[in-house]
KEDRENTOR-20505 format. One line per 8 residues: number of its first residue (from 0); their letters; for each residue x, y, z of N, C-alpha, C. Coordinates in pm, whole numbers, always signed. Example, Ala and Ser with C-alpha at 12.3 -4.5 7.8 and 13.67 -1.06 7.14 Angstrom:
0	AS	+1319:-569:+780:+1230:-450:+780:+1320:-330:+780 | +1285:-225:+708:+1367:-106:+714:+1290:+3:+787 $
This chain:
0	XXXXXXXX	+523:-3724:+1339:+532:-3597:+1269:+558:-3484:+1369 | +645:-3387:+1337:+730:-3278:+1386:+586:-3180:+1360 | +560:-3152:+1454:+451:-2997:+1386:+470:-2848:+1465 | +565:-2757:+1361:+560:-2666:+1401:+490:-2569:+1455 | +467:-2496:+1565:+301:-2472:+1612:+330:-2297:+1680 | +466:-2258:+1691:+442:-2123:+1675:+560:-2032:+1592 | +563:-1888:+1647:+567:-1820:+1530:+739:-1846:+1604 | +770:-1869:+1746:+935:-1865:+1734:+974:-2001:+1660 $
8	XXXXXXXX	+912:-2087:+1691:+970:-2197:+1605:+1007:-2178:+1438 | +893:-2143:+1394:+936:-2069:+1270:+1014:-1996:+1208 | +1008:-1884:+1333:+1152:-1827:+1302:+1268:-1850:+1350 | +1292:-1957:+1438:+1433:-2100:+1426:+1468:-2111:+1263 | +1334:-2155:+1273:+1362:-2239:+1100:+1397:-2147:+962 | +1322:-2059:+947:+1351:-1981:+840:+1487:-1793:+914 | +1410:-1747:+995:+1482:-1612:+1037:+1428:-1516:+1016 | +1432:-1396:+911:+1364:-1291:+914:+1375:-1266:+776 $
16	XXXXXXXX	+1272:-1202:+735:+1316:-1144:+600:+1411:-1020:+567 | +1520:-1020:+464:+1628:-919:+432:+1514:-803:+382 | +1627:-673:+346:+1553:-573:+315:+1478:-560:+215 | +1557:-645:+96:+1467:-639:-42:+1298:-677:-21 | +1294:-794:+83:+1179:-852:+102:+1076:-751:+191 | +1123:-608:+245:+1062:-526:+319:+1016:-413:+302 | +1108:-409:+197:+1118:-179:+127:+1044:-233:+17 | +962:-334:-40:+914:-341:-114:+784:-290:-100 $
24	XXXXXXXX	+713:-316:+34:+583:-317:+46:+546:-155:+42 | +442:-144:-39:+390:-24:-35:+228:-17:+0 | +177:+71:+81:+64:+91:+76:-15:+146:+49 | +0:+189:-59:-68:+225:-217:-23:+193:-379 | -40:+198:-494:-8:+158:-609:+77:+261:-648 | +185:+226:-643:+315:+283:-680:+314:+306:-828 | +356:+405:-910:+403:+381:-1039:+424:+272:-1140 | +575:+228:-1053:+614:+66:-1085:+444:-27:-1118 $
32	XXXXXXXX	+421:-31:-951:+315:-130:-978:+186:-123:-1032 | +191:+13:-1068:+75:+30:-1205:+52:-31:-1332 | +235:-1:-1359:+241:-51:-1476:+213:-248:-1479 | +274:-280:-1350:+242:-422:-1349:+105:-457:-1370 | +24:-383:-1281:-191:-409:-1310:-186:-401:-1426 | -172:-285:-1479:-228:-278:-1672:-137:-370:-1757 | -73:-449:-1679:+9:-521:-1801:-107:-699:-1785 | -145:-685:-1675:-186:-830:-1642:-343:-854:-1678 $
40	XXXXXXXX	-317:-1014:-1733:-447:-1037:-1814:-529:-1116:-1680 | -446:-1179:-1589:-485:-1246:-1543:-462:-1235:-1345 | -576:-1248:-1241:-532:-1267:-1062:-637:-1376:-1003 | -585:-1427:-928:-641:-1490:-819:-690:-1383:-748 | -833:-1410:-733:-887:-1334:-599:-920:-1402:-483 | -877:-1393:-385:-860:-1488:-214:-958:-1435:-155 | -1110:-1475:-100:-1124:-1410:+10:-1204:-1498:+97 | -1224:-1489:+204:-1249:-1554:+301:-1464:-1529:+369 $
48	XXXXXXXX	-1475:-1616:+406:-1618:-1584:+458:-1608:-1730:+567 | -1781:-1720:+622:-1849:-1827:+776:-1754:-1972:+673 | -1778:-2008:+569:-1766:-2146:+531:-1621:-2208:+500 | -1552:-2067:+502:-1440:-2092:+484:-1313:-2032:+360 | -1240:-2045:+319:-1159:-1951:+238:-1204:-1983:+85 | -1136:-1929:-7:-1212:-1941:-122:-1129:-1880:-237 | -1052:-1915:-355:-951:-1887:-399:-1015:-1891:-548 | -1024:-1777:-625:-1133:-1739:-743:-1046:-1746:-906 $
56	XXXXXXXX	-1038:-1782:-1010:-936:-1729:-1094:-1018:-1632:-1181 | -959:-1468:-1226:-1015:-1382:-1324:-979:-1362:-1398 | -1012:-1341:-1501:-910:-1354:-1625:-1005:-1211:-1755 | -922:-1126:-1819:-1023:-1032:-1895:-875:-1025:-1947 | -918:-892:-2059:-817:-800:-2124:-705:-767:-2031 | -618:-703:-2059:-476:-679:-1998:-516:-553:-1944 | -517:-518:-1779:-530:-411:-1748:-709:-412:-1677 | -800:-517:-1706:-930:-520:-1645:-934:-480:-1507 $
64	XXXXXXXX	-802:-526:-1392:-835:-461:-1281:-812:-256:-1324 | -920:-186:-1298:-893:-74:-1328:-832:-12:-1218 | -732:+84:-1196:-692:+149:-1068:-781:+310:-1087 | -876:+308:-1000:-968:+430:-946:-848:+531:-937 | -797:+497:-835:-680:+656:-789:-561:+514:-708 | -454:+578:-648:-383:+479:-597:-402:+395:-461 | -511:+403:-420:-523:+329:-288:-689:+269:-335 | -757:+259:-461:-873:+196:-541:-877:+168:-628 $
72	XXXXXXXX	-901:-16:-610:-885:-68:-748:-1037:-132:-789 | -1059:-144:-925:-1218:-174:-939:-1192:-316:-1030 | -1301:-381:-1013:-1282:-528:-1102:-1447:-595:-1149 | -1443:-621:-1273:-1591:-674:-1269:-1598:-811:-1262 | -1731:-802:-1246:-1720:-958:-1205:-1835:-1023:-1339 | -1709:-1116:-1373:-1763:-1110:-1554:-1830:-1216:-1526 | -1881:-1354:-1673:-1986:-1439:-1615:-1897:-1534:-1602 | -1950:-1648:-1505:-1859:-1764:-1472:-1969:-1827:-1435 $
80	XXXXXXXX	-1968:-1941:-1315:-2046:-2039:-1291:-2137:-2005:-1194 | -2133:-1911:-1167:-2282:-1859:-1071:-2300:-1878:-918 | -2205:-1897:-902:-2163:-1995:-779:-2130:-1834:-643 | -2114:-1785:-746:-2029:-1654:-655:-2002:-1664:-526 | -1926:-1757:-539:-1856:-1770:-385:-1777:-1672:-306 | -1725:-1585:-439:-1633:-1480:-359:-1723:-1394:-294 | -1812:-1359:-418:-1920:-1222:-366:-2009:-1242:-224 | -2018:-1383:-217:-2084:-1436:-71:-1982:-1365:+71 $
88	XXXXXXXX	-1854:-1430:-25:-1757:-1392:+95:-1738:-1258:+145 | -1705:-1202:+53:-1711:-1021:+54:-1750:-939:+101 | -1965:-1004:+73:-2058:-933:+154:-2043:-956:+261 | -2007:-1046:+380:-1971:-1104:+496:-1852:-1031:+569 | -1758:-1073:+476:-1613:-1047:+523:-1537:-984:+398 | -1506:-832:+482:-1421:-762:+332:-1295:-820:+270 | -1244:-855:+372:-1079:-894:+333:-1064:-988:+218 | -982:-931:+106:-922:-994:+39:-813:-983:-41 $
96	XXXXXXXX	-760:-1036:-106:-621:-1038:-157:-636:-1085:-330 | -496:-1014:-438:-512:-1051:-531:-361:-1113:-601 | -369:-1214:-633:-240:-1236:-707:-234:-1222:-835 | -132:-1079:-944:-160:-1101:-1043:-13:-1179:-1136 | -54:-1280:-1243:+26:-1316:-1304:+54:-1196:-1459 | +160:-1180:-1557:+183:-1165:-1635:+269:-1283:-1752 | +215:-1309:-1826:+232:-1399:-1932:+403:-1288:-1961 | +475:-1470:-1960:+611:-1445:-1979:+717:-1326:-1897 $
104	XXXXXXXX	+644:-1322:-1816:+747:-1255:-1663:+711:-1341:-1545 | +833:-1299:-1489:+904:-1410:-1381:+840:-1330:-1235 | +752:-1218:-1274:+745:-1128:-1173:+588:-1135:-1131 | +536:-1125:-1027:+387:-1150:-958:+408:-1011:-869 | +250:-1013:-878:+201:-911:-797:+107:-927:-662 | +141:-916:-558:+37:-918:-445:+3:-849:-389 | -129:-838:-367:-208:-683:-311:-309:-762:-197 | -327:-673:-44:-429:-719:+13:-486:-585:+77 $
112	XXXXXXXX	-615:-612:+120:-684:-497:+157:-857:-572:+179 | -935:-467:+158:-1073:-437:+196:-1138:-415:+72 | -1259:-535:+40:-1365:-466:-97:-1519:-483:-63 | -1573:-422:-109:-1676:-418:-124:-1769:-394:-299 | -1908:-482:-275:-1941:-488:-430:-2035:-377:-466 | -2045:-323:-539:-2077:-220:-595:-2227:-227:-714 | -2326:-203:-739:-2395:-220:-836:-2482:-39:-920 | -2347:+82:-894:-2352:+153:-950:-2384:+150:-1074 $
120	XXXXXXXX	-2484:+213:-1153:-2534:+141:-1301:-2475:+259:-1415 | -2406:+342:-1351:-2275:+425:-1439:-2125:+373:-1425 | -2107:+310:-1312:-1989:+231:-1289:-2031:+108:-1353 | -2106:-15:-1369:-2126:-71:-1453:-2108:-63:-1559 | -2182:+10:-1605:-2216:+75:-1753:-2030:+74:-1817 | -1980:+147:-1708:-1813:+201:-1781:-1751:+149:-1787 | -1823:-45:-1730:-1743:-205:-1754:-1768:-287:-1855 | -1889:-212:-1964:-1919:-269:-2100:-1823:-362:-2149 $
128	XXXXXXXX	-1872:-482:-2230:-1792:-517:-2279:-1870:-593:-2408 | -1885:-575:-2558:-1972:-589:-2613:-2091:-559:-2628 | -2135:-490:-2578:-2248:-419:-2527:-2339:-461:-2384 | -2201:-554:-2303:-2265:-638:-2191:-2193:-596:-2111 | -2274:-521:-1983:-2216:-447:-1838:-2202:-566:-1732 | -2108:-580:-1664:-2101:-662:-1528:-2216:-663:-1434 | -2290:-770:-1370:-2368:-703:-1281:-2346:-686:-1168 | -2179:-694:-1136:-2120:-604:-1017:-1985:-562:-988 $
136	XXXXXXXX	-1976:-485:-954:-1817:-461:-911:-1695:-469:-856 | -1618:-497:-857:-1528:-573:-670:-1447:-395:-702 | -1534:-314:-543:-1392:-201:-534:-1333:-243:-408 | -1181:-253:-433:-1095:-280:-394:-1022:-200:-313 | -995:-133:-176:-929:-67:-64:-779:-108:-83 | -667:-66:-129:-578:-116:-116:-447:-131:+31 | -436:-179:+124:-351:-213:+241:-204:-264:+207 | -189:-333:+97:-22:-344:+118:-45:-377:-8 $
144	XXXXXXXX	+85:-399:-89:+120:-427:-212:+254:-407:-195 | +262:-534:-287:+412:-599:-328:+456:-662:-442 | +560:-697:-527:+621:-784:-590:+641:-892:-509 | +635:-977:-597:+727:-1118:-573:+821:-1196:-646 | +938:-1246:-567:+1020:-1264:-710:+988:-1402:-782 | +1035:-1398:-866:+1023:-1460:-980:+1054:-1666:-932 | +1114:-1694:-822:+1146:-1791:-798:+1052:-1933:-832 | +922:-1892:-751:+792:-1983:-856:+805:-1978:-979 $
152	XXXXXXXX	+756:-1930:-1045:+767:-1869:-1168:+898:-2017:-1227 | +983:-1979:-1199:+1164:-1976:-1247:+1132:-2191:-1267 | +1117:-2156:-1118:+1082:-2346:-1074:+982:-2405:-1169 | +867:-2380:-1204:+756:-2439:-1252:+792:-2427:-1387 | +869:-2324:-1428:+909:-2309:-1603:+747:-2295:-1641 | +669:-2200:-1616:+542:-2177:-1648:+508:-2150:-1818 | +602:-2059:-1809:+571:-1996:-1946:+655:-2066:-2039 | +722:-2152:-2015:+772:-2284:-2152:+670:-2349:-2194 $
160	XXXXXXXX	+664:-2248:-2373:+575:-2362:-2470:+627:-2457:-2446 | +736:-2529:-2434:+733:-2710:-2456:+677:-2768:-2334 | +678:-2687:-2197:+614:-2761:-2128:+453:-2748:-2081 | +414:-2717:-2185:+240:-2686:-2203:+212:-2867:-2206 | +123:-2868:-2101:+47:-3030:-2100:-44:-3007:-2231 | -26:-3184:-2256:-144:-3156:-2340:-270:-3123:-2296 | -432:-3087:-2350:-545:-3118:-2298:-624:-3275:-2285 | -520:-3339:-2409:-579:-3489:-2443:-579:-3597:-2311 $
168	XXXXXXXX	-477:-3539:-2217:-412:-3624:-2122:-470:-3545:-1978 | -588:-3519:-1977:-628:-3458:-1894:-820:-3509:-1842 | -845:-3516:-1796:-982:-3501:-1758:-1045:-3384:-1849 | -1155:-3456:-1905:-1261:-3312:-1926:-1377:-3245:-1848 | -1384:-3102:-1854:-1525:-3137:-1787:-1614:-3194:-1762 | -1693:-3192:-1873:-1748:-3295:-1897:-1764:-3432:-1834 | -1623:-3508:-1828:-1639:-3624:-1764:-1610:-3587:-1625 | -1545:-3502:-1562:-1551:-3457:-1416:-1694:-3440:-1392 $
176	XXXXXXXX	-1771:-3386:-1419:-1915:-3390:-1411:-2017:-3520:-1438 | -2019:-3558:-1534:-2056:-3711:-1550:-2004:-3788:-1384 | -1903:-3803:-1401:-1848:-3899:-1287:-1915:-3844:-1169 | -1960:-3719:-1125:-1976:-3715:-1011:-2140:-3726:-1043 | -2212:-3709:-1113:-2332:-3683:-1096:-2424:-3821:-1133 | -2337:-3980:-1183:-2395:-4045:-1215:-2425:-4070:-1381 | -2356:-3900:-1416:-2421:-3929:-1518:-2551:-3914:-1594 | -2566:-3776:-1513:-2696:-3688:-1498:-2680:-3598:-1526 $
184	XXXXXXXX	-2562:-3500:-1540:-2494:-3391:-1584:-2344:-3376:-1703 | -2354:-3332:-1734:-2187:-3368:-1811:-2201:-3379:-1917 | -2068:-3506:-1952:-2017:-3597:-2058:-1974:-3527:-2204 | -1979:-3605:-2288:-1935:-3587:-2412:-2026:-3477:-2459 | -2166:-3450:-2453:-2243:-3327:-2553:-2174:-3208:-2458 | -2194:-3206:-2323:-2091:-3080:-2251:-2007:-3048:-2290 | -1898:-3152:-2322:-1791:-3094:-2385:-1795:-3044:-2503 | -1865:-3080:-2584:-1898:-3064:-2745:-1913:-2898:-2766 $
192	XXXXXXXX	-2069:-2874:-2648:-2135:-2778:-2673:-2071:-2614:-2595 | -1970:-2653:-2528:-1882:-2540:-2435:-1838:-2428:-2538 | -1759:-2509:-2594:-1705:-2380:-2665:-1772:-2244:-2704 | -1914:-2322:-2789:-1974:-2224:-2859:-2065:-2164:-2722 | -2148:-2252:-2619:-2187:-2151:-2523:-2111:-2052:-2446 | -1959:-2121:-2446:-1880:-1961:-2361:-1860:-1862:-2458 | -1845:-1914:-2592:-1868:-1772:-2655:-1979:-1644:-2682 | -2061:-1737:-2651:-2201:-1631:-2597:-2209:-1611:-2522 $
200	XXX	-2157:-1652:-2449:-2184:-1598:-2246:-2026:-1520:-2222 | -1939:-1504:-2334:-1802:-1491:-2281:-1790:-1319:-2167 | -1858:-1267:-2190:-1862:-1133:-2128:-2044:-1091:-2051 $
């Protein structure tokens, strides 16, 4: 195996990026890319800590990352598995990054910068959602921001209903859990009983 190991070799191989790929970056939230945040339901949040990197999926209403002013973005951190791996990371190490998707555009958003978590109980409060506040915040420093084109997107044919997998042909939780635990955790009542517990826990 060939292993490329620095940055001239690399740029043998690929070259440099053209202008489109350069005048893009802004370092603050541009207009344009406003409208992209409030359009998106859904980002990856990246951030790194001692154990290692850590790649989060968030998902709310269209527009949940809120933009403070153009160089602060705010995000709650709704309920999930408790695990809060990011928030571990965060408190440690600020750096992180967000990728946002939009349902049926070919177009992504990437933002990186500096956050820190927040447990303001008026900034909370103004993350209600059902009458249920986040119990923290991700504010977000913004350092670069960009588009990306659509080429992923284009390749994967993401947003083709026909190529939606089924769920039948898939692992369930449930049995991902079973299998690892012996059979001590999981199985068929997990799966049964999900639905209706994420709908009580959904916010």
């Amino acid at each position: 195996m060939t292993v490329v190991a620095t940055i001239e070799q690399l740029e043998a191989i690929y070259g440099f990026p053209n202008d489109a790929s350069t005048v893009k970056v802004a370092d603050r939230v541009t207009p344009p890319y406003r409208v992209l945040i409030e359009k998106s339901p859904f980002a990856a949040l990246a951030t790194s800590g001692p154990e290692g990197l850590d790649c989060s999926p968030r998902g709310d209403l269209p527009g949940f990352v809120r933009i403070h002013d153009d160089r602060t973005l705010m995000m709650p951190d709704r309920r999930g598995n408790n695990r809060v791996d990011s928030l571990r990371n965060i408190v440690r190490d600020p750096r992180v990054a967000l990728l946002f998707l939009i349902p049926g555009s070919g177009t992504t958003l990437r933002i990186n910068g500096r956050a820190h978590l927040s447990v303001d109980p008026d900034l909370l409060a103004s993350f209600k959602m059902e009458g249920k506040a986040p119990r923290t915040v991700i504010v977000m420093a913004v350092e670069e921001i960009y588009f990306q084109c659509a080429r992923a997107i284009v390749r994967s044919d993401l947003w083709n209903p026909d190529k939606r997998v089924d769920p039948k042909t898939l692992p369930t939780p449930g049995e991902i859990l079973a299998g690892m635990s012996d059979n001590t955790v999981g199985g068929e009542k997990y799966d049964r009983e999900w639905p209706e517990r994420a709908r009580q826990t959904m916010w």
